[in-house]
C-alpha positions as CSV (number, residue, x, y, z in Angstrom):
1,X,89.5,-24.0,-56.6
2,X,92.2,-25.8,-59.0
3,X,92.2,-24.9,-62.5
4,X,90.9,-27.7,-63.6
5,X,88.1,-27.6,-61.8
6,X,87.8,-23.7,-63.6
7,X,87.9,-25.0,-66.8
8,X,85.1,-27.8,-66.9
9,X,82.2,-25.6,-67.2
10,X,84.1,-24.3,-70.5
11,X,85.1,-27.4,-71.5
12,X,81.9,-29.1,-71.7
13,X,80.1,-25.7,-73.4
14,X,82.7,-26.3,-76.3
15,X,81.6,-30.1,-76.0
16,X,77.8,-28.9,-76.6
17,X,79.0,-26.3,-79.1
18,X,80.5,-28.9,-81.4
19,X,77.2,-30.9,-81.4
20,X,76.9,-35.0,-82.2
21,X,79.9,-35.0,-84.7
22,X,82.1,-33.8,-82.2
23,X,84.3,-31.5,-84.5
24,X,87.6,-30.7,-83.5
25,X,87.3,-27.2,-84.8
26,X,84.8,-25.0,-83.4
27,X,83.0,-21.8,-85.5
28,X,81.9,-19.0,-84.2
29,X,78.1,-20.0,-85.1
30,X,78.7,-23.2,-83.0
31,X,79.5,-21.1,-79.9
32,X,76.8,-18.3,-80.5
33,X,73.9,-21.1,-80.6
34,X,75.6,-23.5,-77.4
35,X,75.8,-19.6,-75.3
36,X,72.4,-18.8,-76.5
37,X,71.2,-21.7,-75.2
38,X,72.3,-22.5,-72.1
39,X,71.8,-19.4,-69.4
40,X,75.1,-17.8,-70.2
41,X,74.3,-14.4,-71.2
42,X,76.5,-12.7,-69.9
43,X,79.3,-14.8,-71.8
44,X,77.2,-14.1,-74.9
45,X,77.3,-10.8,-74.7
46,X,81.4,-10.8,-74.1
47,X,81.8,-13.1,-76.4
48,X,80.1,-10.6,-79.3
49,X,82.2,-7.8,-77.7
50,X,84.9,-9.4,-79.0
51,X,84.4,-10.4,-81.8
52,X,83.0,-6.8,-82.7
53,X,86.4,-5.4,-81.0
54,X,88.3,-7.8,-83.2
55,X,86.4,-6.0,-86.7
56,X,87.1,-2.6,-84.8
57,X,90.8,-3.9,-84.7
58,X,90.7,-4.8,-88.3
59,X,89.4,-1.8,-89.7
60,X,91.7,0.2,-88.1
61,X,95.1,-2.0,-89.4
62,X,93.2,-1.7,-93.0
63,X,93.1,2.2,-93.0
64,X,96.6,2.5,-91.1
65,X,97.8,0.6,-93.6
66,X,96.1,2.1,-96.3
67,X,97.6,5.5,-95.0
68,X,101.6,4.0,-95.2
69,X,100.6,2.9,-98.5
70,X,99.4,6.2,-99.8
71,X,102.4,8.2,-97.9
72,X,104.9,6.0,-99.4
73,X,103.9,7.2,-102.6
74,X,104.2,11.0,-101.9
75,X,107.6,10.6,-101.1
């Protein structure tokens, strides 16, 4: 299977997940409702994994740098 032929079924989920005004920046939301609607649960469910890794990842840079920031001053 070429990767074209790979990519359609994505391709035309982002075409359902940018709706009738066919934006050409998708949001989060617009994903969530297109996965939630067709049977793709199990891309749902990635897809919230994530984006609730990518907070995890976040918070973590926020208190490492918050850390530097408050050993900086020590010295």
């Amino acid at each position: 299977m070429s990767a074209e032929t790979e990519m359609k079924p994505y391709w035309e989920q982002c075409q359902t997940a940018g709706g009738p005004q066919r934006k050409t920046r998708l949001s989060i939301e617009d994903l969530r409702r297109a996965l939630s609607r067709l049977p793709d649960a199990k891309k749902l469910a990635r897809m919230e994994e994530l984006l609730f890794m990518q907070e995890d990842i976040k918070r973590a840079r926020a208190q490492f740098e918050e850390s530097d920031i408050t050993q900086s001053k020590e010295y």
